[in-house]
ROZA-694566 format. One record per residue: x, z, y of N, C-alpha, C in turn; residue number from 0; residue in one letter; chain. Coordinates in nm, 3 decimals. Each point is the difference from the previous one (the first is absolute). Layout:
<rs>
+---------+---------+---------+---------+---------+----------+---------+---------+---------+-----+---------+--------+
:  n.east :    n.up : n.north : ca.east :   ca.up : ca.north :  c.east :    c.up : c.north : num : residuo : cadena :
+---------+---------+---------+---------+---------+----------+---------+---------+---------+-----+---------+--------+
:       X :       Z :       Y :       X :       Z :        Y :       X :       Z :       Y : NUM :       a :      A :
...
+---------+---------+---------+---------+---------+----------+---------+---------+---------+-----+---------+--------+
</rs>
This chain:
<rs>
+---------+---------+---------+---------+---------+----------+---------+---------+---------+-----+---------+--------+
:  n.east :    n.up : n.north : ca.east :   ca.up : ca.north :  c.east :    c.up : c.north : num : residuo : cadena :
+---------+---------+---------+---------+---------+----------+---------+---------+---------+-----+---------+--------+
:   0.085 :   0.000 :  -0.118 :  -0.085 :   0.000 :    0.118 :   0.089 :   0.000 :   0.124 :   0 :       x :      A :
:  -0.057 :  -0.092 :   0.116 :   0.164 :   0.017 :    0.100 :  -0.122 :   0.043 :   0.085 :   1 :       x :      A :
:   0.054 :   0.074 :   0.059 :  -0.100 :   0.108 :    0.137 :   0.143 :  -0.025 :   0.108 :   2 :       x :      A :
:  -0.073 :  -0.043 :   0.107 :   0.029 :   0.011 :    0.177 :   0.001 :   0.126 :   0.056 :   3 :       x :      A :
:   0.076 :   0.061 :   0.011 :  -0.003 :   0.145 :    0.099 :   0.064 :  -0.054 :   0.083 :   4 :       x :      A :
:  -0.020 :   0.108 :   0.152 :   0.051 :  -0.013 :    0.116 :   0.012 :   0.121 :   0.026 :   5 :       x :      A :
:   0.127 :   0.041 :   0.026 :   0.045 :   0.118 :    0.100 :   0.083 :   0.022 :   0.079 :   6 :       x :      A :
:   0.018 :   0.078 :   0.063 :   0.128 :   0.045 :    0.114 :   0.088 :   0.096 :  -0.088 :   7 :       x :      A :
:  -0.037 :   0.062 :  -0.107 :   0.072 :   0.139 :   -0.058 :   0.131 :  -0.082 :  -0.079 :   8 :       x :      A :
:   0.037 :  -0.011 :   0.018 :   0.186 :  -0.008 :   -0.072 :   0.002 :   0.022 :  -0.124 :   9 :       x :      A :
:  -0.020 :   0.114 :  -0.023 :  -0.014 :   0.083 :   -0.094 :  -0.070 :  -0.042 :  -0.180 :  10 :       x :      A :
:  -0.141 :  -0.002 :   0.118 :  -0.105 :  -0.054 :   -0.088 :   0.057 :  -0.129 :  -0.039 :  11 :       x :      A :
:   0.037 :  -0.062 :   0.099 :  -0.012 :  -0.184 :   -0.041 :   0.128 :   0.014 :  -0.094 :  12 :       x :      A :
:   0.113 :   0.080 :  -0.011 :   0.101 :  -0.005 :   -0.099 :  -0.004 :   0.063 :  -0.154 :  13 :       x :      A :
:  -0.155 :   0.069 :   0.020 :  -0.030 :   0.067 :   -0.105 :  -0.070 :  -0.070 :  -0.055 :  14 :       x :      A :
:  -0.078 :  -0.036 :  -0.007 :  -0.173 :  -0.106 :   -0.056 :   0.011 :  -0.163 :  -0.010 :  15 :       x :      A :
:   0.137 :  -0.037 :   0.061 :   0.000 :  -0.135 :   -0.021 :   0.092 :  -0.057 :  -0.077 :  16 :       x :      A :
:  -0.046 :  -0.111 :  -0.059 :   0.114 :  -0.060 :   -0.086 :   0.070 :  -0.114 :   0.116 :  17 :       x :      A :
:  -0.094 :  -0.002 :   0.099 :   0.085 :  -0.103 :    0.079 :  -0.061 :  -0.019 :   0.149 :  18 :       x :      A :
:   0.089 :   0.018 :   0.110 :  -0.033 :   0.003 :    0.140 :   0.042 :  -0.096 :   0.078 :  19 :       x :      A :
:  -0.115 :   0.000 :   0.059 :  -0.008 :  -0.097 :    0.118 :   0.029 :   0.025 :   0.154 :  20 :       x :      A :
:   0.120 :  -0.023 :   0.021 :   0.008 :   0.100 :    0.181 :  -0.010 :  -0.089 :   0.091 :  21 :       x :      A :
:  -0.062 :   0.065 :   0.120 :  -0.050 :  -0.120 :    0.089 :   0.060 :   0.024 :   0.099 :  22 :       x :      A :
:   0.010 :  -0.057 :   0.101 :   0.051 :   0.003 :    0.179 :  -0.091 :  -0.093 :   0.037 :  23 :       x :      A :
:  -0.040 :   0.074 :   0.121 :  -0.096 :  -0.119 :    0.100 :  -0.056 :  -0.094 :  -0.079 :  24 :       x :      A :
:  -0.075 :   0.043 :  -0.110 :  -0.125 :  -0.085 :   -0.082 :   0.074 :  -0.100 :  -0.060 :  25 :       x :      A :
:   0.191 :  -0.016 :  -0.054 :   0.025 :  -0.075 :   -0.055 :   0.080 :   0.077 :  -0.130 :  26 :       x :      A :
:   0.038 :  -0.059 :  -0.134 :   0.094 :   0.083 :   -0.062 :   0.096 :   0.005 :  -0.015 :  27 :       x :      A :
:   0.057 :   0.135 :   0.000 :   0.172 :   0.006 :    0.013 :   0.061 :   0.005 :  -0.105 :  28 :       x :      A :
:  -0.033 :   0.065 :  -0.082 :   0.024 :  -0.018 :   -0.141 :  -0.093 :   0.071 :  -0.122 :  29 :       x :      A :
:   0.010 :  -0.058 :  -0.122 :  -0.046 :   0.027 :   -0.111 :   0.099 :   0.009 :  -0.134 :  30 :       x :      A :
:  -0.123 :   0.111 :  -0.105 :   0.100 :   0.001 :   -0.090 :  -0.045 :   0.147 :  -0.008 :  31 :       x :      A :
:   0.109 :   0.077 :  -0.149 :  -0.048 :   0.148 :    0.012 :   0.065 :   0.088 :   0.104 :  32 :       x :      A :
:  -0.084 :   0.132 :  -0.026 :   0.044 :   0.102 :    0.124 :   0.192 :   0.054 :  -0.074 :  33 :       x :      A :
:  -0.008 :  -0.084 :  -0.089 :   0.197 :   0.038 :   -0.047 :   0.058 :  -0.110 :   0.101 :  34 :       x :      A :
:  -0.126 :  -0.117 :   0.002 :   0.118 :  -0.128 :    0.081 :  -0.008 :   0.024 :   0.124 :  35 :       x :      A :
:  -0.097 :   0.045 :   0.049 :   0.026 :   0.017 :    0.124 :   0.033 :   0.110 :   0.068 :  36 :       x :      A :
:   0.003 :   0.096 :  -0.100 :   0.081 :   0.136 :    0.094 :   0.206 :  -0.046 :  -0.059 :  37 :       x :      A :
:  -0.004 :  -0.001 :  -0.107 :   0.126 :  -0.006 :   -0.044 :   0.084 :  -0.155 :   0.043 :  38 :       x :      A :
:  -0.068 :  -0.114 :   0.052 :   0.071 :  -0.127 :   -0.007 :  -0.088 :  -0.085 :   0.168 :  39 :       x :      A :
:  -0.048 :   0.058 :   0.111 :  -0.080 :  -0.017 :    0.110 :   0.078 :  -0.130 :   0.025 :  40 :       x :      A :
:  -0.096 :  -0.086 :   0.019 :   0.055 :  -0.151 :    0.093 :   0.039 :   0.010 :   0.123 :  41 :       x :      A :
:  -0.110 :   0.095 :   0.100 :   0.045 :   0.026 :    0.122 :  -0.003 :   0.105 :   0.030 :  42 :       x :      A :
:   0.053 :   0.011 :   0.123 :   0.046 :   0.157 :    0.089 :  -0.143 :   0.077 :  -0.037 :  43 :       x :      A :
:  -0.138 :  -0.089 :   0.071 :  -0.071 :   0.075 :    0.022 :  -0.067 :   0.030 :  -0.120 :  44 :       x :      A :
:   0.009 :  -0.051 :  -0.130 :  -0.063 :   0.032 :   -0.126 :   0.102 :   0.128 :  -0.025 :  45 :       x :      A :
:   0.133 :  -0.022 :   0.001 :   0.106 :   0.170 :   -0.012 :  -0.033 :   0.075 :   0.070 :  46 :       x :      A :
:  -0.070 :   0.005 :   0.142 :  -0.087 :   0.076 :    0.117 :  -0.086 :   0.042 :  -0.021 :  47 :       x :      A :
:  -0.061 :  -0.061 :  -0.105 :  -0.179 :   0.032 :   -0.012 :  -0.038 :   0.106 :  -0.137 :  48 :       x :      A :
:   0.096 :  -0.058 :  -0.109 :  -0.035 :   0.034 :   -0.146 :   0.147 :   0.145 :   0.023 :  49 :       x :      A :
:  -0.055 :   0.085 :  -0.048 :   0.092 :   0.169 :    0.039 :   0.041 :  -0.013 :   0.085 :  50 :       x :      A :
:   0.136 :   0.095 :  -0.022 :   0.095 :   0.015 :    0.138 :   0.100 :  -0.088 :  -0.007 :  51 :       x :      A :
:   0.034 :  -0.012 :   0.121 :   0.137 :  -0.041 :    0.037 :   0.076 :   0.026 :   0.082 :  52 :       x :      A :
:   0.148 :  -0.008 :   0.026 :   0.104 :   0.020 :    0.062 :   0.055 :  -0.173 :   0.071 :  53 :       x :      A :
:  -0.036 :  -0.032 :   0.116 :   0.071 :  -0.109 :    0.041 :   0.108 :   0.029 :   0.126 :  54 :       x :      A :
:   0.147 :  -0.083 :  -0.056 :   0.124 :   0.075 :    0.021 :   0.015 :  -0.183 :   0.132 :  55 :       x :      A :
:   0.020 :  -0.002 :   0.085 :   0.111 :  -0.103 :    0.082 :   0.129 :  -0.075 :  -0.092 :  56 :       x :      A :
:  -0.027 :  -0.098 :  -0.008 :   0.143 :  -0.056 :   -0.078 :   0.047 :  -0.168 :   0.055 :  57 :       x :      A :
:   0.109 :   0.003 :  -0.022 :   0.065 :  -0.120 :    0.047 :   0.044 :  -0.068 :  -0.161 :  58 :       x :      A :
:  -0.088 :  -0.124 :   0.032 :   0.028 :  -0.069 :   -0.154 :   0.132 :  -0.065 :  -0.027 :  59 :       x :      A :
:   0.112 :   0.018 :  -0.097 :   0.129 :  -0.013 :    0.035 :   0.004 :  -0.195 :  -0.085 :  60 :       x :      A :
:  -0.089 :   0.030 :  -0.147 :   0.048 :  -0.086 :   -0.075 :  -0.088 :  -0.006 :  -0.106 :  61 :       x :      A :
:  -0.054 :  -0.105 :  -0.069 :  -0.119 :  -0.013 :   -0.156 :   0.052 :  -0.060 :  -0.078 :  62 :       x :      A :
:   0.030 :   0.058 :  -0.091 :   0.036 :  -0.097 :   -0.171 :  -0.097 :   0.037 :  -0.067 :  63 :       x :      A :
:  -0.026 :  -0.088 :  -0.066 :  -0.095 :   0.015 :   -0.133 :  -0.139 :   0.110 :   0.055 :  64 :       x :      A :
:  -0.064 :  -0.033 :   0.092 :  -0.068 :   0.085 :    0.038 :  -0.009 :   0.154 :   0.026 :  65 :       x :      A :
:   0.143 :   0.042 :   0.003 :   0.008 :   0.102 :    0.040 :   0.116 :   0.019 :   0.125 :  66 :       x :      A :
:  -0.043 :   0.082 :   0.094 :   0.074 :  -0.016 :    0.138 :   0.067 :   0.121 :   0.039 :  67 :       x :      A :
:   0.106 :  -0.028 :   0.082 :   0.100 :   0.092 :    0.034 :  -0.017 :   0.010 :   0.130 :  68 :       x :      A :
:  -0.037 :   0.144 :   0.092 :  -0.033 :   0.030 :    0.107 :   0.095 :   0.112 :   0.012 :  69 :       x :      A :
:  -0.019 :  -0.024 :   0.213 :   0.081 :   0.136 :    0.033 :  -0.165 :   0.088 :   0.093 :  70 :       x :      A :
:   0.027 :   0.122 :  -0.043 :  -0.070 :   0.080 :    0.061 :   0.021 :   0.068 :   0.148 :  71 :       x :      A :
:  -0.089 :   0.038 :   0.055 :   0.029 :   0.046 :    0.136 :   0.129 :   0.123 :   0.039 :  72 :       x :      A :
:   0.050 :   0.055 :  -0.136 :   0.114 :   0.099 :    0.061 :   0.117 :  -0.049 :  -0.069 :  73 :       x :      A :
:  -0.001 :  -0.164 :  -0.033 :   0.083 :  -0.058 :   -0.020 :   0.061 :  -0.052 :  -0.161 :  74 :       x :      A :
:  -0.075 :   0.094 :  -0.082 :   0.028 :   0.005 :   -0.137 :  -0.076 :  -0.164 :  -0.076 :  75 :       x :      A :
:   0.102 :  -0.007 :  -0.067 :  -0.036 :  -0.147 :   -0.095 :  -0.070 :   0.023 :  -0.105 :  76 :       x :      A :
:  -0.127 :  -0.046 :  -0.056 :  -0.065 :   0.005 :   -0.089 :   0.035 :  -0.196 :  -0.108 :  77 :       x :      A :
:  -0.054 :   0.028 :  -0.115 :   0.005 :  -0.124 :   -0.084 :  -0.063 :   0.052 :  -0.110 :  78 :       x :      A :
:  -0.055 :  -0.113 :  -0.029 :  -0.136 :  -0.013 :   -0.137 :  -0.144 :   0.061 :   0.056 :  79 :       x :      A :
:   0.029 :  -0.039 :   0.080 :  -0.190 :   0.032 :    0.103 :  -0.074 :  -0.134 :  -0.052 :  80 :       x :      A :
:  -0.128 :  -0.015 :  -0.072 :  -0.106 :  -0.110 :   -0.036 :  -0.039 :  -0.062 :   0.149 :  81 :       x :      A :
:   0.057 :  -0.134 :   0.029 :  -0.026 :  -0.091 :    0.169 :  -0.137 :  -0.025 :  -0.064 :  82 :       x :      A :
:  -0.124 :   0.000 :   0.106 :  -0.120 :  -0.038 :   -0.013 :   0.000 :  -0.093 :   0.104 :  83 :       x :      A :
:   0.027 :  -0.092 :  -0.031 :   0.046 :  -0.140 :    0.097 :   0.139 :  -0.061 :   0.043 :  84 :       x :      A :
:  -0.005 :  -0.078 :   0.085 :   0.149 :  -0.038 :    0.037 :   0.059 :   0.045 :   0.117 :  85 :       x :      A :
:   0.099 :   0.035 :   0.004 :   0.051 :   0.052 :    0.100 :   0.123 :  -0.056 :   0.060 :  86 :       x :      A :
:   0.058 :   0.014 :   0.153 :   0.122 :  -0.101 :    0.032 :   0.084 :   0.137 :   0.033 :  87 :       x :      A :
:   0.136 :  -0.047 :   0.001 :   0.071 :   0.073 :   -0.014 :  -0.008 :   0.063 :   0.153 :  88 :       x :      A :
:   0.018 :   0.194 :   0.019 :   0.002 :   0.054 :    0.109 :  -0.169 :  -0.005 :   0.069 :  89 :       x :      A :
:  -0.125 :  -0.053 :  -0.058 :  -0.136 :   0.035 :   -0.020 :  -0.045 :   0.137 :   0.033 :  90 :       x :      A :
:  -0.033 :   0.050 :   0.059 :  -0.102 :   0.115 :    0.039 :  -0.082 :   0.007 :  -0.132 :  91 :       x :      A :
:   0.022 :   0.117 :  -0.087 :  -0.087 :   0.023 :   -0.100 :  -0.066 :   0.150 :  -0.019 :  92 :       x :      A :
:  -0.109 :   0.004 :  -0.094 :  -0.039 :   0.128 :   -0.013 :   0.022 :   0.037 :  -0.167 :  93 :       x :      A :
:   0.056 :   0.096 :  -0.027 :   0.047 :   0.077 :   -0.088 :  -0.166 :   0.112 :  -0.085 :  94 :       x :      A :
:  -0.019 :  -0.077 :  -0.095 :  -0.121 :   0.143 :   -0.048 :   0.030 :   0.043 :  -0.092 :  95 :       x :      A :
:  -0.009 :   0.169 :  -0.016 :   0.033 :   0.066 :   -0.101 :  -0.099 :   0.109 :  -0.052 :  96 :       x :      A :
:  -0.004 :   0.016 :  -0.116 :  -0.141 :   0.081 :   -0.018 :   0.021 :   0.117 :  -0.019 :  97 :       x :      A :
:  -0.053 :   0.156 :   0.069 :   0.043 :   0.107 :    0.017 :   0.085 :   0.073 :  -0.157 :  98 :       x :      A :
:  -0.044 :  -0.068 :  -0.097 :   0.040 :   0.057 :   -0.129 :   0.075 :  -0.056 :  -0.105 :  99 :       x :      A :
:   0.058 :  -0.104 :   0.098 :   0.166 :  -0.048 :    0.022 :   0.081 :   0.046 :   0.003 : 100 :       x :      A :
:  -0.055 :   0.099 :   0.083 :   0.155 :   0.066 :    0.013 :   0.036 :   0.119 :  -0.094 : 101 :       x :      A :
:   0.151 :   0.039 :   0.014 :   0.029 :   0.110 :   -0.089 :   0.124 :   0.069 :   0.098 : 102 :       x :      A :
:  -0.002 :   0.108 :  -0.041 :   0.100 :   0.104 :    0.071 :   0.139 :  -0.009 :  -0.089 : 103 :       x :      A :
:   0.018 :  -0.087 :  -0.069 :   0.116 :  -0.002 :   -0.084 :   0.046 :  -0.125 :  -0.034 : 104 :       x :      A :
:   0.109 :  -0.037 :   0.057 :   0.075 :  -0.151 :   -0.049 :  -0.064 :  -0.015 :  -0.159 : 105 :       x :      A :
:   0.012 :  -0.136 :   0.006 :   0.002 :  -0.051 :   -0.098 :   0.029 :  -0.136 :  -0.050 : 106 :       x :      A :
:   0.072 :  -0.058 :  -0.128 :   0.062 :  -0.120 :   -0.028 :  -0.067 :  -0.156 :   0.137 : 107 :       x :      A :
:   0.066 :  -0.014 :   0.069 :  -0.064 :  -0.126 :    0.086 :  -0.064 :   0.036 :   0.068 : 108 :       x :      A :
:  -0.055 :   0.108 :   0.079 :  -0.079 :   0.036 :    0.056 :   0.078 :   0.020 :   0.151 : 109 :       x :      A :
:  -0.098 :  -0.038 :   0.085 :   0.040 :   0.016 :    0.155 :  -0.030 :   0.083 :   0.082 : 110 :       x :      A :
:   0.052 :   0.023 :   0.093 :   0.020 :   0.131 :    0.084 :  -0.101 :  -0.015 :   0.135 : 111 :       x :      A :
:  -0.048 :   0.130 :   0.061 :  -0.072 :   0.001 :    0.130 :   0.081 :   0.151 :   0.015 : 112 :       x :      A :
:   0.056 :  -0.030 :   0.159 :   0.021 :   0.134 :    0.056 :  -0.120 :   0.036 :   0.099 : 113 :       x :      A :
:  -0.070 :   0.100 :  -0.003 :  -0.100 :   0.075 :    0.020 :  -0.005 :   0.137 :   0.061 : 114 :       x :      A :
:  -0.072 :   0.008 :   0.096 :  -0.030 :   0.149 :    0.080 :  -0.105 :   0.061 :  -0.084 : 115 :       x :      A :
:   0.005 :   0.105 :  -0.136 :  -0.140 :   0.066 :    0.004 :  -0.063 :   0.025 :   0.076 : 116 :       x :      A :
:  -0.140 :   0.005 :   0.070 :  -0.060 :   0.064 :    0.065 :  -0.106 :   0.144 :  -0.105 : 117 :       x :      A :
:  -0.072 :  -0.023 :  -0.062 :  -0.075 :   0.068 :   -0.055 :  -0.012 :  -0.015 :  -0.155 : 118 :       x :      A :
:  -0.026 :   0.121 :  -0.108 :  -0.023 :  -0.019 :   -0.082 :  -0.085 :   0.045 :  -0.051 : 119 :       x :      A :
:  -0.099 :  -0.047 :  -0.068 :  -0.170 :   0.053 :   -0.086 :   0.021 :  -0.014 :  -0.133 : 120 :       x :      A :
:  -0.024 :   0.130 :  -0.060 :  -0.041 :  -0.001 :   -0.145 :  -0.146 :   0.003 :  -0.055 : 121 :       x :      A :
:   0.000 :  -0.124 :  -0.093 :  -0.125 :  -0.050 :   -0.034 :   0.005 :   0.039 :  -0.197 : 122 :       x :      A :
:   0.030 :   0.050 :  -0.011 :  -0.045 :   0.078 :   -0.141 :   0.154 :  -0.127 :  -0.067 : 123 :       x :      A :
:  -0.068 :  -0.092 :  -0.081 :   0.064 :  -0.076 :   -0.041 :   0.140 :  -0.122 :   0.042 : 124 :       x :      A :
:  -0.018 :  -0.008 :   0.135 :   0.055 :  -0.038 :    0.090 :   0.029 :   0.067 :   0.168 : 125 :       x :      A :
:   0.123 :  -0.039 :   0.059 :   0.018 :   0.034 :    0.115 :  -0.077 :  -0.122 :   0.071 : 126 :       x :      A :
:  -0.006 :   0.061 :   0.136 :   0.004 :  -0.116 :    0.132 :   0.113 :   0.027 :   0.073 : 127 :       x :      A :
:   0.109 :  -0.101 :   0.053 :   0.098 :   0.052 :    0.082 :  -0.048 :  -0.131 :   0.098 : 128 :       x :      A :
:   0.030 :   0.083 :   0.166 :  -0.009 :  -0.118 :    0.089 :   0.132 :   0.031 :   0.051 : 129 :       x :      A :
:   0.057 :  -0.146 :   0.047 :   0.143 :  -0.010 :    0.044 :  -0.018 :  -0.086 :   0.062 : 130 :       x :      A :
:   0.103 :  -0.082 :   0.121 :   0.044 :  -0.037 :    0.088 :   0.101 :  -0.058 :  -0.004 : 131 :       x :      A :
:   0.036 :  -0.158 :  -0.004 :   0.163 :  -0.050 :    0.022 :   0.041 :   0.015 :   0.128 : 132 :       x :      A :
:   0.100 :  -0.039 :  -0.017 :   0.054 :  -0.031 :    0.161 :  -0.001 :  -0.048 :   0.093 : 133 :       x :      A :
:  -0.111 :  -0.092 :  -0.081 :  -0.058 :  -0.082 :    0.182 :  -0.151 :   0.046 :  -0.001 : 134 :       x :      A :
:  -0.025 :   0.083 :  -0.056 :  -0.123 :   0.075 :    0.038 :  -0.150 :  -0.018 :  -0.077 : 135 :       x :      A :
:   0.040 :  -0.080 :  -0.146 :  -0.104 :  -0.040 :   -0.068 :  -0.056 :   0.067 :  -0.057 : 136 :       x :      A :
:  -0.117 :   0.021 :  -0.020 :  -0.029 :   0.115 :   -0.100 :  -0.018 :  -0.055 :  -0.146 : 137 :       x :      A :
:   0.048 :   0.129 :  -0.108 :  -0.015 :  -0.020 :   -0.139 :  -0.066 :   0.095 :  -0.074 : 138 :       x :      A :
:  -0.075 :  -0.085 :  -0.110 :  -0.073 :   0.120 :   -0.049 :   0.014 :   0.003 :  -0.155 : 139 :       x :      A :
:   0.068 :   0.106 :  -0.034 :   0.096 :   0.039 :   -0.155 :  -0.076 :   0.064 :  -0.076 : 140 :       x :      A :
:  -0.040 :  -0.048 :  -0.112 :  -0.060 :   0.041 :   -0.138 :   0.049 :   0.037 :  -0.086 : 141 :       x :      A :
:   0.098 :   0.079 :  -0.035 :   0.064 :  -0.001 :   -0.143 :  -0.071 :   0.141 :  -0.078 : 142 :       x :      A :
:  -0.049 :  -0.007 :  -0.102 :  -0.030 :   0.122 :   -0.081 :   0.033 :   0.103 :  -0.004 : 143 :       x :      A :
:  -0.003 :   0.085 :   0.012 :  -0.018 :   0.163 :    0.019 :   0.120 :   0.021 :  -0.124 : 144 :       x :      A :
:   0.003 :  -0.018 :  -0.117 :   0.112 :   0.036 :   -0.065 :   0.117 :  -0.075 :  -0.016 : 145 :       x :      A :
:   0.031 :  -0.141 :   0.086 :   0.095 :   0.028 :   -0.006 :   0.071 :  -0.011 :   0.173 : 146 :       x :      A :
:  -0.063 :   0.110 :   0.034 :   0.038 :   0.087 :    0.135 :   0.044 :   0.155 :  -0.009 : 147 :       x :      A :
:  -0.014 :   0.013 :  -0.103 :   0.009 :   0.160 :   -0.015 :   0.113 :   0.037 :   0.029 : 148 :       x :      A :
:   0.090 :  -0.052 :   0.000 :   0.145 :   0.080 :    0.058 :  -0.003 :  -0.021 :   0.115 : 149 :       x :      A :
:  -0.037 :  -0.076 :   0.083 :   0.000 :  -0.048 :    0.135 :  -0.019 :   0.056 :   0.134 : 150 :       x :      A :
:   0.077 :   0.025 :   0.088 :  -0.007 :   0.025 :    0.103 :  -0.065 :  -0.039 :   0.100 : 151 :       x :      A :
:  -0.117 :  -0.021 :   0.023 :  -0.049 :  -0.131 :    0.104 :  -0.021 :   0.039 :   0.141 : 152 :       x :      A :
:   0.035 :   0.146 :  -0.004 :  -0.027 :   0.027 :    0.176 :   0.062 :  -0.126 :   0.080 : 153 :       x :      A :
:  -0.073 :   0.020 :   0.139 :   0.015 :  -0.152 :    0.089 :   0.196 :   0.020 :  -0.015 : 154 :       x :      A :
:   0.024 :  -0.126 :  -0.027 :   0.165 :  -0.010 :    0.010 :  -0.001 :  -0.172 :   0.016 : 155 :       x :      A :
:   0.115 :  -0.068 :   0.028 :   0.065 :  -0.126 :   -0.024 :   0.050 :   0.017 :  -0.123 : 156 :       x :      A :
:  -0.035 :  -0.132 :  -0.106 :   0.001 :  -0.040 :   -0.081 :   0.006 :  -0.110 :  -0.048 : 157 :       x :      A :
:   0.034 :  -0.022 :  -0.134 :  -0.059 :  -0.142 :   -0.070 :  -0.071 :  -0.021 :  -0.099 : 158 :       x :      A :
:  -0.086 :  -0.088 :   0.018 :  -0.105 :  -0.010 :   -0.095 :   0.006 :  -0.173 :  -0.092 : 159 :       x :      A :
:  -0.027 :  -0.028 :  -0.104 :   0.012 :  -0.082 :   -0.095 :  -0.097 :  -0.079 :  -0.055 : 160 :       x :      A :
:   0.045 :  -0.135 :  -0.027 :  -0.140 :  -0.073 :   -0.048 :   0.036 :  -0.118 :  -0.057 : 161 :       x :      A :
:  -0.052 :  -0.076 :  -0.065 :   0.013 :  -0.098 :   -0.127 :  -0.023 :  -0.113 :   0.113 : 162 :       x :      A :
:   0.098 :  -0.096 :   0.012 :  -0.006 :  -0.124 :    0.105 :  -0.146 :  -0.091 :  -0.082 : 163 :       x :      A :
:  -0.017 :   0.038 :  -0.100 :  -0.079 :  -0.129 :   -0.101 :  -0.143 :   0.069 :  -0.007 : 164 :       x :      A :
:  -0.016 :   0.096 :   0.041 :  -0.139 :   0.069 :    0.051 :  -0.011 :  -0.036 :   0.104 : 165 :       x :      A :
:   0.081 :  -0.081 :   0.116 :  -0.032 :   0.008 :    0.167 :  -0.089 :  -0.065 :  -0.026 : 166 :       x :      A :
:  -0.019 :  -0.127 :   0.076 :   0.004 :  -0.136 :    0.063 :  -0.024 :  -0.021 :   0.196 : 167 :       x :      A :
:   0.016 :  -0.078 :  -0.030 :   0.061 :  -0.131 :    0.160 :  -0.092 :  -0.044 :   0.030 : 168 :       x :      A :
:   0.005 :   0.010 :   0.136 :  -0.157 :  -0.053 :    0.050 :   0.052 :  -0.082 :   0.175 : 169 :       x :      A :
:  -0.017 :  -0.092 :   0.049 :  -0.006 :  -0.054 :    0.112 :  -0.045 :   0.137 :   0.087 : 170 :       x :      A :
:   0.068 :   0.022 :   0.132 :   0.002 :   0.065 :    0.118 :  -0.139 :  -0.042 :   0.028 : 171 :       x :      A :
+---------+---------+---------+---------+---------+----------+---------+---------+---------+-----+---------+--------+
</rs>
């Protein structure tokens, strides 16, 4: 039986459907399941719309094989970011990262953000940390409650970590 729902709830529409339809200004932006479009978004505003996100300033350096090498706003080089389009070299780009990306602990290939904590919330199973780069962006950090437990998170300068192949690249 295929049934038409319509909603605004996120939630709902990622729970109950085998497959969504997202719209902008009465046209569609993309389709497919709520895995394709939260985990693999065509555009900024489908990564904007479906959960959270983190969008970082980036200067597009270089694309092979569909994956692109950017410099970020406090100067640090990223590579193996998923390009969601084409980009020319030195491009104004936007950087999205999804709050539960990140991790408080290096790891094999994984890339760096230096970060101002501002605040931290404990949510049973998970933290919320909000932080701040250096040119004043805000970020918003998900990592699980256990493996934070040794962690220090009062507001300090720091670095925080994330899988370049979870980002993706989005036109400025």
């Amino acid at each position: 039986v295929t049934i038409l729902y319509v909603t605004h709830d996120q939630e709902e529409a990622l729970h109950l459907s085998d497959r969504i339809a997202l719209f902008r200004d009465g046209r569609i932006e993309q389709t497919g399941s709520g895995e394709d479009l939260y985990l693999r978004p065509a555009t900024d505003f489908v990564a904007g719309f479906i959960g959270n996100s983190n969008f970082l300033a980036a200067e597009h350096l270089d694309t092979k094989d569909g994956t692109a090498t950017i410099r970020l706003a406090d100067g640090s080089v990223v590579s193996g970011v998923r390009a969601n389009g084409t980009f020319g070299k030195g491009q104004k780009t936007r950087l999205m990262i999804r709050p539960e990306a990140f991790g408080m602990e290096r790891r094999p290939a994984s890339a760096e953000l230096n970060v101002e904590i501002v605040d931290v919330a404990f949510y049973g199973e998970r933290r919320r940390i909000v932080a701040r780069t250096a040119g004043g962006e805000g970020v918003d950090i998900r990592p699980t409650s256990a493996a934070m437990q040794s962690q220090d998170l009062t507001p300090c300068s720091r670095q925080v970590f994330f899988d370049p192949t979870a980002a993706f690249l989005f036109p400025a």
